[in-house]
C-alpha positions in Angstrom: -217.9 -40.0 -17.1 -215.0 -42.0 -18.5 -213.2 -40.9 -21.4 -213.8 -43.1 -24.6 -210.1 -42.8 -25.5 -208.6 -44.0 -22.2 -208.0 -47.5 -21.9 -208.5 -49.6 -18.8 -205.1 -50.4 -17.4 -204.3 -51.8 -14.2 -201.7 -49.9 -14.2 -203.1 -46.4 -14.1 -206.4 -44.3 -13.7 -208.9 -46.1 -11.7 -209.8 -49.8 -12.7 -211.7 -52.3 -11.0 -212.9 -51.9 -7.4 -212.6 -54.5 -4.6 -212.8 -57.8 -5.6 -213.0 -57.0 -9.5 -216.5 -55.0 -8.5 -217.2 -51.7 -9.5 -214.6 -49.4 -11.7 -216.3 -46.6 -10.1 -213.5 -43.9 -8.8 -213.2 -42.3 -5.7 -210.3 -40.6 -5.9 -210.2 -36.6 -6.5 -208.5 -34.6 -9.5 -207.6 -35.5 -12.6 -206.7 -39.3 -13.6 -202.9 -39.3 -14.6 -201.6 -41.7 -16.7 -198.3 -43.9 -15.6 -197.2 -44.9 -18.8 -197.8 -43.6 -22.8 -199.6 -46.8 -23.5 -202.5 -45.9 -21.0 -203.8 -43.3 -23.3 -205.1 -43.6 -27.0 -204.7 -40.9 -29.5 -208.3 -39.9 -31.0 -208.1 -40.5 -34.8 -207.8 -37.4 -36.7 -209.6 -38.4 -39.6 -207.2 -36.6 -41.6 -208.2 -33.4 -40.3 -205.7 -30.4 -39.5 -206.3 -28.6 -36.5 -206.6 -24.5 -36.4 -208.7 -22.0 -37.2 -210.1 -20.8 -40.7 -209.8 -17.3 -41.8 -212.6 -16.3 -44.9 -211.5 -13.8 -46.8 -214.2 -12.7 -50.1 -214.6 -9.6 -52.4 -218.1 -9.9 -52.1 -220.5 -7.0 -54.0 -216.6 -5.0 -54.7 -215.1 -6.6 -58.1 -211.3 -7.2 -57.3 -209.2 -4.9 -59.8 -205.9 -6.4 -61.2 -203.5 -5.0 -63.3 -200.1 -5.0 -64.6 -197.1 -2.5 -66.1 -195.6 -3.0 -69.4 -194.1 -6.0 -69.6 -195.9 -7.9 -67.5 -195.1 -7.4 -64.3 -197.4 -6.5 -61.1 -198.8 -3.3 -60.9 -201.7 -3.1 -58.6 -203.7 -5.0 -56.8 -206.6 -5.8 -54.6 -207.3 -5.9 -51.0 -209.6 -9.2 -49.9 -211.8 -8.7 -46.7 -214.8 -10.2 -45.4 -217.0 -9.3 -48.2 -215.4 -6.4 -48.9 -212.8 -5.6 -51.7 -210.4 -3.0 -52.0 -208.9 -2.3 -55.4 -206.0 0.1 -57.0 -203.6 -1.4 -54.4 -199.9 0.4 -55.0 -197.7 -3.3 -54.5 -194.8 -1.3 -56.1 -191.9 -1.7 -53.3 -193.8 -4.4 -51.7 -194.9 -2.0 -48.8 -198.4 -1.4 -47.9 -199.3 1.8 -46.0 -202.5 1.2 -44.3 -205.6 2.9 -43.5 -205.8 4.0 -47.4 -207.8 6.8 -48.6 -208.5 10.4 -47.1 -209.2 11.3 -43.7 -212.5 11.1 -43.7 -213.1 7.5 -45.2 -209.9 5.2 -44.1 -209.8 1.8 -46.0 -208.4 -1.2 -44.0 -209.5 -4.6 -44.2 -206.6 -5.9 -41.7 -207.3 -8.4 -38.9 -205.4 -8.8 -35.5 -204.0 -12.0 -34.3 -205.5 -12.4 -30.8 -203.0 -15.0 -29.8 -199.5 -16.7 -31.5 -200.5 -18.9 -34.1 -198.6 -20.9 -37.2 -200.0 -20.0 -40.9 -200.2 -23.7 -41.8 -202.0 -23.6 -45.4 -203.5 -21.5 -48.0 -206.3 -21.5 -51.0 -207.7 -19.4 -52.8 -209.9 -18.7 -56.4 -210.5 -15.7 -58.9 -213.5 -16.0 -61.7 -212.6 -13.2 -64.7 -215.8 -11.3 -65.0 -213.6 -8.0 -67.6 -210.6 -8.1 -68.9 -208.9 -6.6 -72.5 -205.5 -8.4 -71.5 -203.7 -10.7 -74.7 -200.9 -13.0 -73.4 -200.7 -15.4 -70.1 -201.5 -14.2 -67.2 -200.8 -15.8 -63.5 -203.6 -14.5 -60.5 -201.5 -14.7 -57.0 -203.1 -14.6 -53.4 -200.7 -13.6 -50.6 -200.3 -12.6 -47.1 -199.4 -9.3 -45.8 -198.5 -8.7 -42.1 -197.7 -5.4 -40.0 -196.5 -5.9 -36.6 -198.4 -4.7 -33.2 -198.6 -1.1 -33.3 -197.8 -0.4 -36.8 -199.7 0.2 -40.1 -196.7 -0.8 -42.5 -197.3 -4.5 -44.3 -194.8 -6.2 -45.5 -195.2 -9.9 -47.8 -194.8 -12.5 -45.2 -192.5 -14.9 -46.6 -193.7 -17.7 -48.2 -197.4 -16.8 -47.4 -198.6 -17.0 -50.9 -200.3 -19.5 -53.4 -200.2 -19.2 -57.4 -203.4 -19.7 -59.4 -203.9 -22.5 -61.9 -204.3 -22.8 -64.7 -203.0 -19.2 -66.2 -205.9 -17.0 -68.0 -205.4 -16.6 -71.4 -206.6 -13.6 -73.0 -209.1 -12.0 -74.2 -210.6 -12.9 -70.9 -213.8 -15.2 -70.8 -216.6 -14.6 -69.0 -216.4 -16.6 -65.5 -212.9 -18.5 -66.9 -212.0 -19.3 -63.2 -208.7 -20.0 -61.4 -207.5 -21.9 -58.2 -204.7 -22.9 -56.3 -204.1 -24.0 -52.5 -200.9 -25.0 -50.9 -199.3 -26.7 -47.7 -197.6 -23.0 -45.9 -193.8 -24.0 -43.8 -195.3 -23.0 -40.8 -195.2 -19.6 -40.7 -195.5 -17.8 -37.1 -197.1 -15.1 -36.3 -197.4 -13.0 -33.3 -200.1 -11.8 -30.9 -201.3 -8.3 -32.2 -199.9 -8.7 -35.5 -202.2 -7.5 -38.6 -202.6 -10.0 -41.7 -203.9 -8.6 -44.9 -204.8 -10.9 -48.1 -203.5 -9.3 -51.3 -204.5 -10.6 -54.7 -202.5 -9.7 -57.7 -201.6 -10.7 -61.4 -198.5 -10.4 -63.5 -198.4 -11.7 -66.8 -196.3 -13.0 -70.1 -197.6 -9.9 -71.9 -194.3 -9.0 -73.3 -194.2 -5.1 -74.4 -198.0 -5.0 -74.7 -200.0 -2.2 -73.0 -199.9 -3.0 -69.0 -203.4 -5.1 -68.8 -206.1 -5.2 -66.3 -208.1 -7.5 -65.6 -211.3 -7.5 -62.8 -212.9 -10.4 -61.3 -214.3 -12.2 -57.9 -211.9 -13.1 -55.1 -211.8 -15.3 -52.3 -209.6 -17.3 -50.2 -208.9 -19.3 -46.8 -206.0 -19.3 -44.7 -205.5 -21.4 -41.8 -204.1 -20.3 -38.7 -202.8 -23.1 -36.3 
């Protein structure tokens, strides 16, 4: 069966038969074009090629907190319906399985092939919170490479949420951001984790937590 996107050229493929007749072909193997112009690109529609990776805290409420002062203190870990919260992100290393022996916690996938990170999104609805000041929800990537359980942030894998939650926290006040990655590579066998945290404008105010719904996408080219 023809290909809608191939043009018929004289010039390459198979065209006309004898006499102008049939365009049937009779040669064998694959038509091979002679020249660019024989082929036409299909129309993308503005769609970007890849795969999408769900990630959503599900039945689990995603925990956030900060220190004193605003800054990050722990986090939560985003699965596939699954959350993990109380997250250490102090040092930006995450040691993974967590918890004891008998009931690891690990919500890490593994790449199956090389791939590009090409974009991000991601949203967080407030369901408690106590926190006063501004406070900025983040989403970002964590990777270990094959054969270790040490994640690191993979640079420039993240996205800020918008607009900032204002406290006292309302009920379902809702935040979202997505953003264009540079291309990030990854490897076969590495493990990405999606990390959700919050730091905040809260000045010398107690460190503030504040608990919520999670999810985000992340496309892997």
């Amino acid at each position: 069966m023809a290909n809608k996107y191939f043009r018929k050229h004289s010039g390459c493929g198979c065209s006309g038969g004898k006499n102008g007749g049939s365009n049937n072909c009779t040669s064998r193997g694959p038509f091979q074009a002679i020249d660019a112009d024989c082929i036409v690109t299909p129309p993308s529609n503005g769609v970007v090629g890849g795969s999408i990776i769900p990630f959503s805290s599900g039945t689990i409420p995603a925990v956030l907190t900060t220190l004193a002062g605003g800054l990050v203190g722990t986090g939560s870990l985003i699965g596939f319906g699954t959350s993990v919260p109380s997250l250490s992100l102090v040092g930006g290393l995450i040691e993974l399985p967590l918890g004891v022996a008998i009931t690891p916690l690990t919500e890490a996938f593994s790449m199956p092939r090389a791939g590009t990170l090409t974009a991000i999104s991601a949203s967080f609805t407030a369901t408690v919170g106590l926190a006063l000041g501004n406070y900025t929800v983040n989403a970002q990537v964590y990777r270990a490479p094959a054969g270790s359980t040490s994640f690191t942030l993979l640079t420039g894998a993240t996205v800020d949420l918008s607009p900032a939650i204002v406290g006292p926290v309302a009920l379902a006040q809702t935040v979202q951001g997505t953003a264009t990655l540079p291309s990030i590579p990854v490897a076969a066998g590495d493990l990405l984790i999606m990390v959700f945290s919050v730091s905040g404008s809260g000045g010398l105010l107690d460190a503030a937590t504040i608990t919520g719904t999670a999810s985000a996408g992340l496309n892997i080219a």
